[in-house]
N, C-alpha and C positions, 0 to 999 in steps of 0.2 A: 200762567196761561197754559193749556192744556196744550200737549203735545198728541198730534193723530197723525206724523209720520216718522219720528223718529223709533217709537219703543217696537211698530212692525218692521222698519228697517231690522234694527236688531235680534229682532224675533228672527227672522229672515236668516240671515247670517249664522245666527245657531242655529237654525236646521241644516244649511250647509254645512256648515263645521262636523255637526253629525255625520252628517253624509260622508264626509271624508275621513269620517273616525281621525278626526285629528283627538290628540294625545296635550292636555292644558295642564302647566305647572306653572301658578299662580302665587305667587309671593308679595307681604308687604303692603295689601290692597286696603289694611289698618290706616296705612299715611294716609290715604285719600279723605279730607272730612265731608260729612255730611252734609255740610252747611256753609255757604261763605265763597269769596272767589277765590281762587288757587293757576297757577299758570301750569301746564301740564308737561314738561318736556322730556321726549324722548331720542333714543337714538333713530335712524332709517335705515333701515335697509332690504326694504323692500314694499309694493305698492299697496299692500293689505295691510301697513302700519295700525292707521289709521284707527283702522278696524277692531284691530286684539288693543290700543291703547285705550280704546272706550269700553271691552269688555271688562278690562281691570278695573273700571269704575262702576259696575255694578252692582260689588257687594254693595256698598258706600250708597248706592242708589242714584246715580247723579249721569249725569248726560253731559259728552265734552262736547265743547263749541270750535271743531279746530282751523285756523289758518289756511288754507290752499291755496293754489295757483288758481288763478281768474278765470283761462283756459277752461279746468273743470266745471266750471260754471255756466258756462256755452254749450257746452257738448247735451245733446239732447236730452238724453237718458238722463244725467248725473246731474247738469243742473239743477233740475227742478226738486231734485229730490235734494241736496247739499243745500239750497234756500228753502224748502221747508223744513230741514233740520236746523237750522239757523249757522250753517257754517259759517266762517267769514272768506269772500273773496281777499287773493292779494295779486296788486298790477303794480308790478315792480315800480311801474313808473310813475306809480304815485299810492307809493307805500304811507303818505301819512294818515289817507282814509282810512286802511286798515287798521291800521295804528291805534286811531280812533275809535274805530266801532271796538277793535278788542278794548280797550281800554274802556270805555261805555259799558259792556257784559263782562267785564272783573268787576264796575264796581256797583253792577247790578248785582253781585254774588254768584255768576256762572263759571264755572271751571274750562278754560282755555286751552288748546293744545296748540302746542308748535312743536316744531321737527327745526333744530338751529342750527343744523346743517345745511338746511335748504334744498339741500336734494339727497337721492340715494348714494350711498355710498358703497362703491362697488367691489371696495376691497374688501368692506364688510368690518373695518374700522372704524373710529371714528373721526371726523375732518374735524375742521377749525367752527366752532362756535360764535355765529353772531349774537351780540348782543341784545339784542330787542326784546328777548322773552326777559330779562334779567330788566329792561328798562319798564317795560311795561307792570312786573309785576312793584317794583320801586313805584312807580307810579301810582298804580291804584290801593298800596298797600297791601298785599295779599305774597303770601309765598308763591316758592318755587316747587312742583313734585318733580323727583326723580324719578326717568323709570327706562328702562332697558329692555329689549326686545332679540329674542335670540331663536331662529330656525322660521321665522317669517320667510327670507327669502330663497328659501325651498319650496316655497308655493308659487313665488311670482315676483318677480324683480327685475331690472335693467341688465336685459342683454342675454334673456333667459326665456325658454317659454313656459308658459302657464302651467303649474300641476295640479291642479283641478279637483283630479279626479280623488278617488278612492284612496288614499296614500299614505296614511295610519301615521303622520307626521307629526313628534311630539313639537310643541311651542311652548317656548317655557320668558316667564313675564317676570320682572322684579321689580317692584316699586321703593322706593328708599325715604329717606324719615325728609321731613319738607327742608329746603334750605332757605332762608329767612333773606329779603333783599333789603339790606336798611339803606336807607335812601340817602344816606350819607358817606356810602363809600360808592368807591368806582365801578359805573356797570362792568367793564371789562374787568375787575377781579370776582365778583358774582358771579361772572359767567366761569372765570377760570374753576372758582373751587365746586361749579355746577356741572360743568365738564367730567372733572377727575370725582365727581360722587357718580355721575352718569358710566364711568371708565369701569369704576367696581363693581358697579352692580353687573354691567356688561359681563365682565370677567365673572363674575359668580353665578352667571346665567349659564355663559359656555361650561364652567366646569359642572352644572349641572346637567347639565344635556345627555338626554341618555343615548343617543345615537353617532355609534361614530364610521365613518366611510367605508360602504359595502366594498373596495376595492380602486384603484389608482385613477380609476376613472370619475369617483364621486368623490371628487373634492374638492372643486368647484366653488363649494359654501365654506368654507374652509381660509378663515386670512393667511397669508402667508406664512407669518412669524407663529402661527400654529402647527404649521406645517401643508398648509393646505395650496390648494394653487390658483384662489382669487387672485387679483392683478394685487399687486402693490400698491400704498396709497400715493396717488398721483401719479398712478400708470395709467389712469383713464380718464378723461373728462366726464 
């Protein structure tokens, strides 16, 4: 079926990115396959995820379908446009419609994203991994991508205001070789060893990173145990 709003959403989005001379380091976007359904997950930490996780599926050519909050789906602007990309709504309180429709477009062959943290994470860590992406792909038969996101939330995040503008802000992306969910072992160990391939790539993002804090004041983006001065994990709701 042909698609007439997602590739000018995207269009969209790299013009802005231009605009902001953001700085893209792009790794691993080989994992991605061309063809087939794959479950996409990454870490969060911050509200323009979304975004750079669907850019790294470009080369590959392919358009993710991701998970969000139902909320977003109400909101005037974002609705309409999140249902003609074919996002999936999710209403906690009746998570197994979701469940459903993703499970329906894995095994129509469309590529899934989830965030299985469920929310931003503020320390810029990563929290406890639910299960669902690791059941769903069990389910439909299709792997798992890795992929890590690192200087996202230098643009825009919880607790922060928007840097929009101009800001020459490198983002640097890692995608990791697919982890396979045999439907025979335990979600909750899929999820574990999906976590710690999610851990590394993270860490090989940050030591990638070529920016590091103009002074005592910019460090904000920064997890603690880097030395930085985001809250600790579980310092914040």
């Amino acid at each position: 079926m042909a698609e007439f709003v997602y590739p000018p959403v995207i269009g969209a989005a790299r013009t802005l990115f231009k605009t902001m001379d953001l700085k893209f380091d792009i790794a691993g976007t080989e994992h991605i396959p061309q063809r087939g359904g794959a479950v996409l997950v990454s870490n969060h930490i911050g509200y323009l995820d979304f975004v750079f996780c669907g850019l790294a599926a470009r080369p590959a050519k392919r358009l993710v379908r991701f998970m969000a909050k139902e909320s977003v789906f109400r909101h005037k602007v974002s609705g309409p446009l999140m249902r003609a990309m074919k996002h999936i709504p999710v209403d906690r309180t009746q998570g197994m419609h979701a469940y459903k429709h993703a499970l329906s477009a894995l095994r129509s062959g469309e590529i899934i994203g989830v965030f299985p943290e469920a929310t931003i994470s503020e320390s810029f860590t990563l929290k406890t991994f639910k299960s669902g992406a690791a059941r769903l792909a069990q389910e439909a038969g299709v792997p798992l991508l890795p992929m890590a996101l690192w200087g996202t939330q230098r643009l825009w995040t919880k607790g922060h205001k928007r840097q929009l503008g101009r800001q020459h802000f490198p983002i640097t992306i890692r995608v990791g070789e697919p982890v396979e969910a045999d439907p025979a072992e335990q979600a909750e160990k899929i999820t574990d060893r999906l976590r710690a391939r999610v851990q590394d790539l993270l860490e090989a993002a940050q030591r990638a990173y070529p920016v590091r804090p103009r002074d005592a004041e910019d460090t904000w983006w920064i997890p603690a145990h880097l030395g930085g001065t985001a809250p600790a994990p579980g310092g914040r709701a």
